[in-house]
N, C-alpha and C positions, 0 to 999 in steps of 0.2 A: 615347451608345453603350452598350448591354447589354455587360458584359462576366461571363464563365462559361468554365465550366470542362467545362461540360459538351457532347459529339460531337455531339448531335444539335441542339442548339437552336445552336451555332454552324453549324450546315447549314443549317439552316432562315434566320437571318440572311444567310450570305451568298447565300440563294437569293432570299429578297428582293429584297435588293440587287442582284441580275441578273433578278430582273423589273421593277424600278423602271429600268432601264436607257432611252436612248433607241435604239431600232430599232435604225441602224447601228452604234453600240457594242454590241449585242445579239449582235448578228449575229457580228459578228467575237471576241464574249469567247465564244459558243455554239462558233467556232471553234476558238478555243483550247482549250478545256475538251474536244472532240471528242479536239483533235490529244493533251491529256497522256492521255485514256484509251486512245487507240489507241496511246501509246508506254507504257502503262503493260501493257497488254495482251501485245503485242507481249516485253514484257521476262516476262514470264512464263509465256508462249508456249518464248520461249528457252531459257528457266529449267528448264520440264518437259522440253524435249527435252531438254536437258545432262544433265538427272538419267536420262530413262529412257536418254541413249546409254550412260551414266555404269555403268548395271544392266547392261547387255547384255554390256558389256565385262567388268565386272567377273564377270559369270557367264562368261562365256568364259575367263579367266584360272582362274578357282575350280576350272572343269572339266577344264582342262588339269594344275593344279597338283596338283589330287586325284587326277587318272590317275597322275600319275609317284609321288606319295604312296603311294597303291595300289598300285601295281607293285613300291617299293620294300619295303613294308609285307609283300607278297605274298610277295615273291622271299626275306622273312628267313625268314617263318613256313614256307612250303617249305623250306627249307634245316633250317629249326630241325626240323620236324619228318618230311624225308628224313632227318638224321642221327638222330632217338631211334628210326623205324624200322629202321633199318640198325644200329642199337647190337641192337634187338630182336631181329631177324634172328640179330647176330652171338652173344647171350644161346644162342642159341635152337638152332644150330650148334653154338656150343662144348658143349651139355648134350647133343645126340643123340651127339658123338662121344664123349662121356663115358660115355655111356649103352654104346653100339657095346666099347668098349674095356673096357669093365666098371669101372670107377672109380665107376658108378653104381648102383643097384638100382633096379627100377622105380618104387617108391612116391618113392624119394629123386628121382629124374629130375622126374615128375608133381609133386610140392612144390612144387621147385626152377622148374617151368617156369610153374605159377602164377603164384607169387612174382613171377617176370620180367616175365609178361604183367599182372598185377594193377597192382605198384607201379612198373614204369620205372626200380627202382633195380638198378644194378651188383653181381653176385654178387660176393660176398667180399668187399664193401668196410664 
């Protein structure tokens, strides 16, 4: 008995070995060998669907989870940036009544409203 370590010449020995066969043992080992590659097949078969159901779902989830992500992600950055609008606005308000009331002069006003609209930062702080 050749013994190795090597894939392919142990194939080729046991192929031998089932052509050396007689007939009706033939027959029924050609069976066998049919029936593990069709279970072998079979399992792999299975295998690829599990994994592409496995994708679909999981992209399903990913899209769903990302929506809510997104909308939450949405709803800060609106907020976040309704309030530094409405902070601008109120910059913006307080300098015309300033202006109106004379606490201001015009070049002081136009500075001042630069200022407000350039940097985002709160007068007098």
């Amino acid at each position: 008995m050749i013994k190795t370590e090597n894939i392919g010449i142990q194939e080729a020995i046991r192929e031998l070995r089932r052509m050396s066969l007689s007939n009706p043992i033939r027959v029924l080992y050609e069976g066998y060998q049919k029936k593990r590659r069709d279970e072998i097949a079979r399992e792999n078969y299975v295998r690829e669907e599990g994994i592409a159901k496995g994708r679909a779902e999981g992209k399903i989830e990913g899209k769903a989870e990302g929506k809510i992500e997104g909308k939450a992600e949405g709803k800060a950055e609106g907020r976040a940036e309704g309030k530094a609008e409405g902070w601008k606005k109120g910059q913006e308000a307080l300098l015309e009544k300033m202006l109106r009331d004379g606490e201001l002069t015009k070049e002081q006003y136009q500075k001042l409203k630069c200022q407000v609209l350039e940097d985002g930062e709160p007068l007098g702080r």
